[in-house]
C-alpha positions in Angstrom: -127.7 201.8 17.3 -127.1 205.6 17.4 -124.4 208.2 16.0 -124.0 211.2 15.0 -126.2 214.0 13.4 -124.5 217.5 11.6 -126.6 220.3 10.7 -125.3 223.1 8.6 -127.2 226.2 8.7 -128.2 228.5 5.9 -127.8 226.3 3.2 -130.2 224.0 1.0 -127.4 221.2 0.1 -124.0 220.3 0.6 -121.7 218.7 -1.6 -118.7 216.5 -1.8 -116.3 219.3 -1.8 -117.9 221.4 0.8 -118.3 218.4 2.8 -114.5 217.9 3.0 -114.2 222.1 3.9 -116.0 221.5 7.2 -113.9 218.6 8.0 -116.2 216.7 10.0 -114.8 214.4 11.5 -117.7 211.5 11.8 -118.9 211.7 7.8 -117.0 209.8 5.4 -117.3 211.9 2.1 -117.9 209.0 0.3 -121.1 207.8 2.6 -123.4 209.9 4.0 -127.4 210.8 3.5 -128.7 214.2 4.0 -132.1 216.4 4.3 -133.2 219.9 4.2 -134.3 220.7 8.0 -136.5 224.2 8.5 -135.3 224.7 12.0 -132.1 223.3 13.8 -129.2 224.7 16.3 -129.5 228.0 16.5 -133.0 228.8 15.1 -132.3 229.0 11.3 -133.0 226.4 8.5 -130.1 224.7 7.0 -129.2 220.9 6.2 -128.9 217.7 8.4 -126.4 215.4 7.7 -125.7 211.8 8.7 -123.2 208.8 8.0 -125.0 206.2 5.4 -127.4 203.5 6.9 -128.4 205.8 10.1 -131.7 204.5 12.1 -134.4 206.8 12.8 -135.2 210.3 11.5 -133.0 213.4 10.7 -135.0 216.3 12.3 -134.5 218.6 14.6 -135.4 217.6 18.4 -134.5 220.3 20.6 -135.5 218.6 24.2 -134.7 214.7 22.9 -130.8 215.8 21.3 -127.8 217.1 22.7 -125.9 219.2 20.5 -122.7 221.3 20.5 -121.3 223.9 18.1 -118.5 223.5 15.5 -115.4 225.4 15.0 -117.1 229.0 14.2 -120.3 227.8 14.3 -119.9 226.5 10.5 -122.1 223.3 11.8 -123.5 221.8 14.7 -123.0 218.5 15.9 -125.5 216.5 17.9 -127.3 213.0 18.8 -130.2 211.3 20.4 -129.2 212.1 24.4 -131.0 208.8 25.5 -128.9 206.9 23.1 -125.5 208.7 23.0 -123.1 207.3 20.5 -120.7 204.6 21.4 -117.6 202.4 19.7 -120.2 200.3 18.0 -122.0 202.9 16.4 -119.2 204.8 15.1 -116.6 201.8 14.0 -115.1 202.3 10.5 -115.6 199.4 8.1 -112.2 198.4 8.2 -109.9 197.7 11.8 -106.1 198.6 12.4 -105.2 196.4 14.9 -104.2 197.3 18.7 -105.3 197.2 22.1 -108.8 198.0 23.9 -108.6 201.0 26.0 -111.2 201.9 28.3 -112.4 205.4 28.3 -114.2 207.6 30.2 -118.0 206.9 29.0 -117.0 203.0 30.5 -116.4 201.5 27.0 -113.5 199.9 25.5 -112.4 201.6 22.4 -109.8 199.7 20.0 -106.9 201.6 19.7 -104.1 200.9 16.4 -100.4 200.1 17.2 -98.5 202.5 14.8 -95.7 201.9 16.5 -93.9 199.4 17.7 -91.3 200.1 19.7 -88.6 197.6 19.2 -89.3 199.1 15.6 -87.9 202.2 13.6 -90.2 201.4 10.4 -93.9 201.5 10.5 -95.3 198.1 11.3 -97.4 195.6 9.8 -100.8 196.7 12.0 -100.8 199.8 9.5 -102.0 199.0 5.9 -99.3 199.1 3.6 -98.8 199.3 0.1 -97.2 197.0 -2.0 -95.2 198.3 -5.0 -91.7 198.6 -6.8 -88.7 201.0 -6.4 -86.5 202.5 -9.4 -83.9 199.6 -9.3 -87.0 197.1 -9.7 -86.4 195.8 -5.8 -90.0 195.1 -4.0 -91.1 197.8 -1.5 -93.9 198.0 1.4 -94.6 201.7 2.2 -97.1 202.4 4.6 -100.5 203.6 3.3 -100.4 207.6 2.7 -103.7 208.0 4.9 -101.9 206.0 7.6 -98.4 208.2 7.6 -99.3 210.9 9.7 -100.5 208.5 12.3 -96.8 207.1 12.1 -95.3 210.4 12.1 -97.0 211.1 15.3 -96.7 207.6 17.0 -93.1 208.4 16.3 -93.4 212.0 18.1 -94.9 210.8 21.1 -92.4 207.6 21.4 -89.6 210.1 21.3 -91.2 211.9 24.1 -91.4 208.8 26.2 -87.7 208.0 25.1 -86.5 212.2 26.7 -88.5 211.7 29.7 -86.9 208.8 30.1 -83.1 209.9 29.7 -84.5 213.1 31.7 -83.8 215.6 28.4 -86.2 218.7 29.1 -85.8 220.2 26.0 -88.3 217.2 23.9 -91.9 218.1 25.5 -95.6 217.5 24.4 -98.4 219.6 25.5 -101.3 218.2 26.6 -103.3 220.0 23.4 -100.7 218.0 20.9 -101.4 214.9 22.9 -104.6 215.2 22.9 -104.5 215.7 18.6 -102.7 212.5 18.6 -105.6 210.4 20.9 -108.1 212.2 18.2 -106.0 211.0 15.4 -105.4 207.3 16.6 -109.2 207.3 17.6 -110.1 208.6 14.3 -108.4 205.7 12.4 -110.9 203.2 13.5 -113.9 205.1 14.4 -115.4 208.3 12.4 -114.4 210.7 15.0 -112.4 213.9 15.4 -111.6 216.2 17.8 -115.1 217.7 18.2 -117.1 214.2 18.5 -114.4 213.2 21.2 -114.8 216.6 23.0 -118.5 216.0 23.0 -118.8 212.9 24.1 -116.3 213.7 26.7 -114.7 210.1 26.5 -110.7 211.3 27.0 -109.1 212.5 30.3 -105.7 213.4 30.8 -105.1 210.0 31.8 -107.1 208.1 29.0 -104.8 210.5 27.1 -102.1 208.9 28.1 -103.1 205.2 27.4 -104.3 205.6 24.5 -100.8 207.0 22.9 -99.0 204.1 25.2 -101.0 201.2 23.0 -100.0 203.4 19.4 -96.5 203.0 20.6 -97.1 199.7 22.2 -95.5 200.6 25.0 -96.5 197.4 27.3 -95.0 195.4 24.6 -91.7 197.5 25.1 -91.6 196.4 28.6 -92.2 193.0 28.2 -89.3 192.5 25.7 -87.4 194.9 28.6 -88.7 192.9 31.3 -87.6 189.1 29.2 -83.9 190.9 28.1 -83.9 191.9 31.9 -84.0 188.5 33.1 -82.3 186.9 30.7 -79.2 189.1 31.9 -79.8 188.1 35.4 -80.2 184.3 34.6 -76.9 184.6 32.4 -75.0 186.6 36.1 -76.4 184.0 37.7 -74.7 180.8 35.6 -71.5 182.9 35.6 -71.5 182.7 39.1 -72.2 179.6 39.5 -69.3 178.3 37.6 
């Protein structure tokens, strides 16, 4: 088992709070282990930081690690280059439920359904919360760390719904798609943008199959493909009469 290892520079500790400043995206605030390193990255001392229950050691490895720089050089990311991180060594405790999608490093990562598209509400694959409105009627609202991955399922959906009634004006660039693969990736593995960039698992096509399971997109067809056919059964009969 491998992940990943974060090294802040010119500093003896690191807290909660200035944890969640750096927004990495492979540390949970709420689990991680850390050590004062004298030399990492860069040449200066600083900190190394790692997800709870990591194997091995926390130093500094120059010609055994691979490692990349963080926005502004705040922290560096890095890991073991003989043993580069994978799905297995980076899956969150917990599982929204998709698809497998193979990506680029030849593994199959497990991608959430947010949005299913014979659906306007968020579905049951996202946690949801169970609780009461003001006229006392049972609710199920989808769990607030989970509504921005809805919101963008959504985005993306309504994309595939222009391109498909040819409407130029509703476009995604390939940098907002490639937020949303981070964000869908990110709800079941500790990932962001930067660990995905350096692992250089997306393309612009694993881009695009990743967003088409969090809109379920071959489940669309098939229900298509079944209405489709009944139709053509139903012309059939007619004629037949």
């Amino acid at each position: 088992m491998s992940g990943f290892l974060y090294f802040v520079p010119n500093t003896q500790a690191v807290g909660d709070a200035a944890l969640r400043r750096l927004s990495i995206g492979g540390i949970d605030p709420r689990h991680y282990e850390q050590g004062q390193c004298m030399t990492g990255p860069g040449g200066g001392s600083g900190v190394m930081i790692r997800a709870s229950g990591g194997k091995g050691g926390m130093g500094y490895n120059e010609k055994a690690q691979t490692w990349v720089p963080g926005p502004g050089k705040r922290y560096w990311l890095g890991y073991e280059t003989a043993l580069r991180p994978g799905p297995a060594d980076l899956e969150r405790d917990r599982r929204i439920l998709g698809e497998d999608v193979e990506l680029e490093d030849g593994n199959l990562w497990h991608v959430p359904k947010a949005r299913l598209s014979v659906c306007d509400t968020p579905p049951l694959t996202l946690p949801h919360v169970y609780g009461v409105d003001a006229d006392g009627n049972a609710t199920e609202v989808v769990r607030q760390d989970c509504m921005a991955l809805w919101e963008a399922a959504s985005e993306y959906w309504a994309v595939l719904c222009a391109l498909a009634e040819k409407d130029a004006e509703v476009t995604m660039s390939y940098d907002r798609q490639f937020e949303i693969v981070c964000m869908a990736l990110g709800a079941n593995y500790r990932v962001g943008p930067l660990e995905v960039r350096a692992l250089e698992i997306v393309s612009t096509d694993k881009a695009s199959d990743v967003c088409d399971v969090l809109v379920d997109l071959r489940g669309f067809k098939a229900v298509m493909a079944g209405l489709a056919d009944e139709e053509s059964s139903a012309e059939g009969n007619a004629a037949g009469t």
